[in-house]
C-alpha positions as CSV (number, residue, x, y, z in Angstrom):
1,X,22.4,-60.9,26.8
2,X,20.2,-64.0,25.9
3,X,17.7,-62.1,24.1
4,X,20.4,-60.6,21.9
5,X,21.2,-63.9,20.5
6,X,18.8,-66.1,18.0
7,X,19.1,-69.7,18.0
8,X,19.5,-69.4,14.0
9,X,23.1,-67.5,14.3
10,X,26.0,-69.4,13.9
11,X,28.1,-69.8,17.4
12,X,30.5,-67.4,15.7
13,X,27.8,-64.9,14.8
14,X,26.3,-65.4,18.6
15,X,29.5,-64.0,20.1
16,X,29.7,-60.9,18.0
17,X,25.7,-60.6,18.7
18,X,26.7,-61.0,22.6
19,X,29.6,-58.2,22.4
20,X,27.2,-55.7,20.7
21,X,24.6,-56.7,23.3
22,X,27.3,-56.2,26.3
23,X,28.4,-52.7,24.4
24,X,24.7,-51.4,24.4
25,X,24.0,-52.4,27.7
26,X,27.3,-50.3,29.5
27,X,26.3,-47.3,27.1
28,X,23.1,-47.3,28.1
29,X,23.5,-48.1,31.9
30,X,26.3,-46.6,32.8
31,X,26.0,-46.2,36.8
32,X,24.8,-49.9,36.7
33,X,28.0,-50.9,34.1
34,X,30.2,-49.1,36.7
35,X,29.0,-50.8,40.0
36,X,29.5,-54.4,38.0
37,X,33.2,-53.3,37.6
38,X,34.3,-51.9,40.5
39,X,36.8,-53.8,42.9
40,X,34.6,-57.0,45.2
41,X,35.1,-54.9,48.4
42,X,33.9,-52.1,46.8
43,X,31.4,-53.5,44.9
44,X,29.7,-54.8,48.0
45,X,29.7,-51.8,49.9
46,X,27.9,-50.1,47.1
47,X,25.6,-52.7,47.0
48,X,25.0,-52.6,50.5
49,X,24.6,-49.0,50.8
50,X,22.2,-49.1,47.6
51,X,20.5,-51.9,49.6
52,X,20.8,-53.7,46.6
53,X,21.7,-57.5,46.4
54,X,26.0,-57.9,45.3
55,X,25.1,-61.5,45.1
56,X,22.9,-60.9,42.1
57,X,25.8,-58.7,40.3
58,X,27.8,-61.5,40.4
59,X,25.1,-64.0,39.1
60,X,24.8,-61.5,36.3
61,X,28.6,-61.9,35.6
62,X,28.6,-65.1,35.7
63,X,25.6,-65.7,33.9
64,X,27.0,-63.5,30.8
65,X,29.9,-65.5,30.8
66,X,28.1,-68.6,31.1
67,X,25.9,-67.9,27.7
68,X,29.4,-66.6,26.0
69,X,31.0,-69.9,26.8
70,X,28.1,-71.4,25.3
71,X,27.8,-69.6,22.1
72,X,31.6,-70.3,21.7
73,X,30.7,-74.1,22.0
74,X,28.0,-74.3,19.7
75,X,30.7,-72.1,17.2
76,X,32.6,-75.3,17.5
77,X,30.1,-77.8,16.9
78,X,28.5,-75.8,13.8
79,X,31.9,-75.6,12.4
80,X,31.7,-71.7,13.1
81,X,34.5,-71.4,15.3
82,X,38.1,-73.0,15.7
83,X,37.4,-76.8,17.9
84,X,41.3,-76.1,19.3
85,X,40.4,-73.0,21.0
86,X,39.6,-73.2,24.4
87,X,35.7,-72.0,25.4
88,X,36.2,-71.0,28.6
89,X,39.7,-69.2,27.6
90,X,38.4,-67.3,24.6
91,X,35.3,-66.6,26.5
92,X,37.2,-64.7,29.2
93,X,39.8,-63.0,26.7
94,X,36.9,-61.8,24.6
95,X,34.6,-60.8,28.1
96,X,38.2,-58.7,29.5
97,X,39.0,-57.3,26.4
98,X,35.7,-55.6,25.7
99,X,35.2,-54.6,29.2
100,X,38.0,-52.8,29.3
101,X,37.4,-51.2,26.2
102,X,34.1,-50.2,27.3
103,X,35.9,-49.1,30.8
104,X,38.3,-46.7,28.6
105,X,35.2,-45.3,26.8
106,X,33.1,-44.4,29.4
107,X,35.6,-43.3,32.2
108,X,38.5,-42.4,30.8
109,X,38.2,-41.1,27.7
110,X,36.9,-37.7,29.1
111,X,40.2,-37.7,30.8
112,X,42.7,-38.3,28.7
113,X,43.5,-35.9,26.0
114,X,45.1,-38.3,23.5
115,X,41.9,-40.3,23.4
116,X,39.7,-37.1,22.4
117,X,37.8,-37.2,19.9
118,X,38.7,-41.2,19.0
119,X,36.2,-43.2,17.6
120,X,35.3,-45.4,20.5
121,X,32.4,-47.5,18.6
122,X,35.0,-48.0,15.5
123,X,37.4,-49.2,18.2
124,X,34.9,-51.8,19.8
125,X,33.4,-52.9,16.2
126,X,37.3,-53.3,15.0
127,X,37.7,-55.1,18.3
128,X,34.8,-57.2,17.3
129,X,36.0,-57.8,14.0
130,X,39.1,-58.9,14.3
131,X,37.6,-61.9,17.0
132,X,35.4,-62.5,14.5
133,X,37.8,-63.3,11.9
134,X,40.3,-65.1,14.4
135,X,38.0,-67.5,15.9
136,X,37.2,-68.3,12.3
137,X,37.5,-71.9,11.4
């Protein structure tokens, strides 16, 4: 996620340029996206079976969320995003939101027959716009 975003964007622009990151990155690494989402207990028995390290899964997450919180801050020192929103907040509701949305894509959509043949990247970039537009200042 920190190469997706340029020190010349606005804060605002950094979060859009950090969803479309995240979005590429479950797309394109699906059994990877789906490991970093499944339940702790879960998770680490995965991991652990993979011989992989759970402890670096969750310095990912928190690393992702770490870099959204401060994009959102630099947002509102640039003027680029509301000062009365919350960082940490917004930075959860925008990381939750898109997950899930990715989640639904990827692993549900196959399943569920109302959801064929939706649009899922229009879904995500409406997703993305409308954050855009509300963090607004």
């Amino acid at each position: 996620m920190q190469a997706s975003i340029s020190n010349e964007l606005t804060g605002r622009k950094q979060v859009r340029a950090i969803g479309m990151a995240y979005r590429k990155f479950a797309l394109e690494n699906v059994q990877y996206f789906a490991l970093m989402n499944q339940s702790d207990s879960k998770r680490h028995a995965c991991a652990v079976e993979n011989k992989s390290d759970d402890l670096t899964l969750q310095e990912e997450n928190e690393n992702g969320l770490r870099i959204l919180i401060e994009s959102i801050m630099k947002g509102q020192a640039d003027g680029s995003i509301r000062k009365e929103l919350d960082a940490f907040t917004l930075a959860i509701q925008l990381w939750a939101t898109l997950r899930g949305l990715l989640v639904v894509q990827i692993f549900e959509q196959p399943n569920i027959n109302i959801l064929a043949g939706k649009d899922f990247d229009e879904i995500v970039f409406s997703y993305l716009d409308l954050l855009e537009v509300s963090m607004k200042n």
